[in-house]
C-alpha positions in Angstrom: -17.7 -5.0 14.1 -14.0 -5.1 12.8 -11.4 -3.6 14.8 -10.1 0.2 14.0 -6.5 -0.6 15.0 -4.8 -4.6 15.4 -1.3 -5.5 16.3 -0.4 -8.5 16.7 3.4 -9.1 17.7 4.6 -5.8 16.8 8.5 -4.6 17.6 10.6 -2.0 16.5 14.3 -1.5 16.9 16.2 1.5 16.7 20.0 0.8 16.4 20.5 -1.4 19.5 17.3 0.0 21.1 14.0 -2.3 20.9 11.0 0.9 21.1 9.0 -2.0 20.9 8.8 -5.3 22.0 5.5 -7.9 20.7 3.0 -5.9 21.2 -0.2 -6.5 21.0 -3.7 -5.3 21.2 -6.4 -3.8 18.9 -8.5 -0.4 19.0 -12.5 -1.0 18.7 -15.1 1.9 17.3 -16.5 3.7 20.1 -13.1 3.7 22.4 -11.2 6.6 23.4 -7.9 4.7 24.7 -5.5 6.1 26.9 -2.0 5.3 26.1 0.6 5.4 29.1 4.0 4.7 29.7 6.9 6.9 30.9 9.0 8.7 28.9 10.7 5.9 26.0 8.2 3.7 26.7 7.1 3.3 22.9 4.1 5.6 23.1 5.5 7.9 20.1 6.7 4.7 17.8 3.7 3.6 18.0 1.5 6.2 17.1 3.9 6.8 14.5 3.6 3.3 13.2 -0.4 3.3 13.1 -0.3 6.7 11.3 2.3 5.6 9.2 5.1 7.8 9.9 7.3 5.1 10.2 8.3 1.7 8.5 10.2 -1.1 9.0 8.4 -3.4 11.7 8.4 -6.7 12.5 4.8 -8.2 13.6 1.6 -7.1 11.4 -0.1 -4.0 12.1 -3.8 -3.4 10.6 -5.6 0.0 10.5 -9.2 -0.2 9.1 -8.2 -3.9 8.2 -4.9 -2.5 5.8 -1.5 -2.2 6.4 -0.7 1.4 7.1 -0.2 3.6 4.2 -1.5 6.1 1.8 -5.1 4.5 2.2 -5.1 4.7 5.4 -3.7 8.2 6.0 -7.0 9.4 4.5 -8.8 8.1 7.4 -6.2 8.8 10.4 -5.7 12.2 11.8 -2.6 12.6 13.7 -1.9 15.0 16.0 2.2 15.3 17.3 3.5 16.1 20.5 5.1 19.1 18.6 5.1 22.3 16.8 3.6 20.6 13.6 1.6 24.2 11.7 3.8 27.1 9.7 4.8 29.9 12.4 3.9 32.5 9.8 0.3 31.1 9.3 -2.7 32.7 10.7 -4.8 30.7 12.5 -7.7 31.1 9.8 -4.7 30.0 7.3 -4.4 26.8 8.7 -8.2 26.3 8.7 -7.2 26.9 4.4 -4.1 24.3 5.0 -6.3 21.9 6.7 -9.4 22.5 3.9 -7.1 22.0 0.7 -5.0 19.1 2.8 -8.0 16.7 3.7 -11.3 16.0 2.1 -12.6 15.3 5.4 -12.0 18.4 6.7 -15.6 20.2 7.9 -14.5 23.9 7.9 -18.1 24.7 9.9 -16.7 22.7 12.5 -13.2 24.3 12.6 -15.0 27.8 13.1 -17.2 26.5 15.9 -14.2 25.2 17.8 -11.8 27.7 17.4 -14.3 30.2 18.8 -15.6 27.8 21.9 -11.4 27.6 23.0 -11.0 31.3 22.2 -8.8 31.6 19.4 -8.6 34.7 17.1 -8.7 33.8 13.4 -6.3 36.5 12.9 -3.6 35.4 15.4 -0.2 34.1 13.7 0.4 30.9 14.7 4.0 32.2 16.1 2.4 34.6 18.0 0.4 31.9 20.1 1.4 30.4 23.3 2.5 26.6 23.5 -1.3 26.3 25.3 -3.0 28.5 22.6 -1.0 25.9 20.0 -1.9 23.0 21.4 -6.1 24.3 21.3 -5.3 25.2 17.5 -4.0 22.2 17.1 -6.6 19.7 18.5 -9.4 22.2 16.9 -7.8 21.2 13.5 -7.6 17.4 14.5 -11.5 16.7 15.7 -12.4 19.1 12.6 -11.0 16.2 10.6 -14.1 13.3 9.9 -11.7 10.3 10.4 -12.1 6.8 11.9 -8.8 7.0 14.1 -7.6 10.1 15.9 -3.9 9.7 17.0 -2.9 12.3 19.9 0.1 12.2 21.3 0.5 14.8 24.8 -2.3 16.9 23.3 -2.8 18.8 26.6 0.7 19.2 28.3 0.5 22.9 28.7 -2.6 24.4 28.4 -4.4 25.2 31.5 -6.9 23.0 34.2 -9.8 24.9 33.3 -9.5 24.7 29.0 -8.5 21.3 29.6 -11.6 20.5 31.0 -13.1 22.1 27.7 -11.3 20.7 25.7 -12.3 17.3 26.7 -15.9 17.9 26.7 -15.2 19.3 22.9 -13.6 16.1 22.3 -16.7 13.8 23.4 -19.2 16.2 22.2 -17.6 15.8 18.6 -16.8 11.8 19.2 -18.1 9.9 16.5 -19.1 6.4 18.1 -18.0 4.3 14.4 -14.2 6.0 15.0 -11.7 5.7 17.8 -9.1 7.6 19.7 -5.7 6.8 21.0 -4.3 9.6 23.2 -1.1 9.2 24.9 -0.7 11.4 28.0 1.2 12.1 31.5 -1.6 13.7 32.8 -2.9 10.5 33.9 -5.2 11.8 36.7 -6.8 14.9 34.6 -7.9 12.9 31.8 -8.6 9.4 32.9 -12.3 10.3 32.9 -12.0 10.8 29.5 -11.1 7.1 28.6 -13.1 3.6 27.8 -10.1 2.0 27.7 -6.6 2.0 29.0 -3.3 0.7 27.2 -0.2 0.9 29.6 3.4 0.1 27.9 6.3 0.0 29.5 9.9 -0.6 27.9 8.1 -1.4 24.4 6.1 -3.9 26.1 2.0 -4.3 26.8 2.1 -4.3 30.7 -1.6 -3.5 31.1 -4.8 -3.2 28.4 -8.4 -3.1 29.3 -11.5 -1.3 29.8 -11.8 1.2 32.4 -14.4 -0.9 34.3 -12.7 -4.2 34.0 -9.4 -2.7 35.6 -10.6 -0.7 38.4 -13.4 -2.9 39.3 -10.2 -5.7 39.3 -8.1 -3.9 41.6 -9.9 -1.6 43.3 -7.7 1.5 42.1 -7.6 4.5 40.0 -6.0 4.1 36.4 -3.3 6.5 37.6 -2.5 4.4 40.8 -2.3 1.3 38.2 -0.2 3.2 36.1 2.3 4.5 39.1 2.6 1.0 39.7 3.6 -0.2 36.8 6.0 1.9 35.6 
């Protein structure tokens, strides 16, 4: 089956700065990879990169077998580590922003899952807590149909308990022919969610595997490999 996501000797240099540094490794249908590295590690570049946020790479990068783009934006939903929705919105108007934005948008499934993580359709979006936010805002991603979710520290603030929730939302609406990259700290609260692990560190692949091959390997936890590492 041909890879989501390849890179093959990517590198990307900001000023003096190399964000990355020949990376490589590819993204299968069916993972859910964990992307780890401390902060400046390249996590962001590279999601950036695969939803194509950003130019100007050396290497060759491959997303559903084409160089990122226009075409591939139709089939990649990206989800920032920031405030990314209009502050004046409700939170049934970004349900219309998301509907009119992308075809692939199932507005059934954006009403289920902003009712399982609580949200009030008629809440303004300024009105909702960095947590609340950060629901709304994975809601809207997994309501997308795409082949390659890109989430980048989707769960910093919201709490232990709608974390947990959240997760189990995320595999009970995982489609087995997409992917998922997910960049996170929380390494120990959401390893369990993960087939795979990619760990950078300094631009650079340090680590990239299944779960089973790298535990069984070493005989620790993802997070103790990660601590490690980095």
């Amino acid at each position: 089956m041909q890879p989501i996501v390849v890179c093959e000797n990517v590198s990307k240099v900001y000023g003096k700065k190399k964000a990355l540094d020949a990376l490589s490794f590819s993204v299968h249908p069916g993972q859910i990879v964990g992307l780890l590295g401390a902060n400046g590690a390249g996590k962001t570049t590279l999601m950036k990169l695969l939803a194509a946020l950003l130019r100007d790479h050396s290497g060759e990068i491959r997303v559903l077998g084409e160089t990122p783009g226009l075409k591939t934006k139709q089939h990649v939903a990206y989800l920032p580590d920031r405030e990314f929705l209009y502050p004046w919105m409700s939170v049934a108007d970004t349900l219309t922003f998301f509907g009119r934005s992308f075809p692939d948008f199932d507005l059934e499934r954006a009403e289920r899952l902003i009712a399982e993580l609580n949200l009030n359709p008629k809440d303004k979006v300024r009105a909702l807590s960095k947590g609340m936010q950060e629901r709304l805002g994975v809601a809207l991603t997994f309501s997308r149909r795409a082949k390659l979710y890109i989430l980048d520290e989707p769960l910093a603030a919201v709490d232990p308990s709608t974390r947990s929730r959240i997760m189990e939302m995320i595999l009970g609406n995982f489609d087995p022919d997409s992917a998922i990259l997910i960049s996170t700290h929380l390494v120990r609260e959401v390893e369990s969610l993960f087939t795979h692990a990619a760990i950078i560190d300094e631009g650079r692949l340090r680590l990239h595997g299944s779960i089973p091959e790298l535990t069984k390997g070493s005989g620790q936890s993802i997070e103790e490999l990660f601590r490690a590492l980095v």
